[in-house]
N, C-alpha and C positions, 0 to 999 in steps of 0.2 A: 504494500500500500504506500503509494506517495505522502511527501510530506501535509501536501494540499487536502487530503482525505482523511488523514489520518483522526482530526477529531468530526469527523462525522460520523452519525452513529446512521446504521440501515436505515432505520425507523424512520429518522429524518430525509433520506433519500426517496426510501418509499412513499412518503406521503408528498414531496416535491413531487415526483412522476405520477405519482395518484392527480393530482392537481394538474398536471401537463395533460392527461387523459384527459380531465372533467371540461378542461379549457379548448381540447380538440371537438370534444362533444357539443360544446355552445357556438363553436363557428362551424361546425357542421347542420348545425340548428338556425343558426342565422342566417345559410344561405349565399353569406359573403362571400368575393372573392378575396379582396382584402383582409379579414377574418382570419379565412382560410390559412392564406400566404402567408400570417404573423402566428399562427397555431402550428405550423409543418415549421417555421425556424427556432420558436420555442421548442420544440420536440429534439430539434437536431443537437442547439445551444443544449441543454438538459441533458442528451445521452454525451455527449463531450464533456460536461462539468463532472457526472457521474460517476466514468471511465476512468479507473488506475492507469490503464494503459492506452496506447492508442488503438483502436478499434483498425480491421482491415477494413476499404470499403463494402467489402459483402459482408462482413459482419455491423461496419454500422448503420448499411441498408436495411438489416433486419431486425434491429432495432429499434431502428426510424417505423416501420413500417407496422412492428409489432404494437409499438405506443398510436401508432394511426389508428387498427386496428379496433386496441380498447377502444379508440375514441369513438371510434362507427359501434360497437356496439353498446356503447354508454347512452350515444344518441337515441339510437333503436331503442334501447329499454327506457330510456327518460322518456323517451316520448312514449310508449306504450304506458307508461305508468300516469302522466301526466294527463292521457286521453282517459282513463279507467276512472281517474283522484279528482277531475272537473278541478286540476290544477296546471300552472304554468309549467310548460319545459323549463321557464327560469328557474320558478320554485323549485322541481324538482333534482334540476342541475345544483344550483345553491345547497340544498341537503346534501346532495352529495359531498359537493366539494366541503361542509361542514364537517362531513361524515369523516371525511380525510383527516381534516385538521384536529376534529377532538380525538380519531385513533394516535396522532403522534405525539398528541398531550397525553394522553391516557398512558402511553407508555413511558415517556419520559416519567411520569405522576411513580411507576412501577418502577423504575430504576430511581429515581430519588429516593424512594421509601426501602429498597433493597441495600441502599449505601448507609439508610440512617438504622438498622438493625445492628444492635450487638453481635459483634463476628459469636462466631460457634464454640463454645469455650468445652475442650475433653477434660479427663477426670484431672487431668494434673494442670489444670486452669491454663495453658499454655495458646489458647487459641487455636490450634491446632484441630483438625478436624480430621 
């Protein structure tokens, strides 16, 4: 792992690319081409930021394509969800992308609480586990 990566934790990457998903869903929602165009170089920008190493181009093709991908089916189910709920693709997009940001609180909340626990003390109080 590069020096650049090294204090990043998954949790936070994932929910970054959970979000690059949810943001490819809303310009595929919107129909934009401009949208579009700024949601496919967000995708690119984000698996380059993500990546220890450099990617080959067929591997960062399908990368690219694999975050395009969720993004087509995020739209498809936000909007099926959104026609079922007599709510907005926004609304439903917004949850989602809510749904992101409280999972990578929720875990950071999990490893805060994991650091502030009395280590594991054996019989000869040593700490030691």
């Amino acid at each position: 792992m590069t020096e650049e990566h090294a204090h990043h934790r998954p949790e936070d990457d994932a929910a970054r690319l959970g979000l690059v998903v949810v943001g490819e869903a809303a310009a595929l929602h919107s129909g934009d081409d401009a949208s579009l165009d700024a949601s496919e170089q967000n995708i690119r920008e984000t698996v380059d930021d993500l990546v220890d190493e450099p990617l080959t181009d067929r591997q960062e093709e399908v990368v690219e394509r694999l975050a395009a991908a969720g993004g087509t089916l995020t739209a498809g189910l936000s909007g099926a969800l959104a026609a079922t709920t007599d709510r907005s693709v926004d609304d439903v997009l917004g949850g989602a992308a809510r749904s992101v940001v409280w999972q990578q609180r929720l875990s950071q909340e999990r490893e805060d609480a994991g650091r502030q626990q009395p280590e594991h003390q054996d019989d000869d109080g040593r700490g030691e586990g």
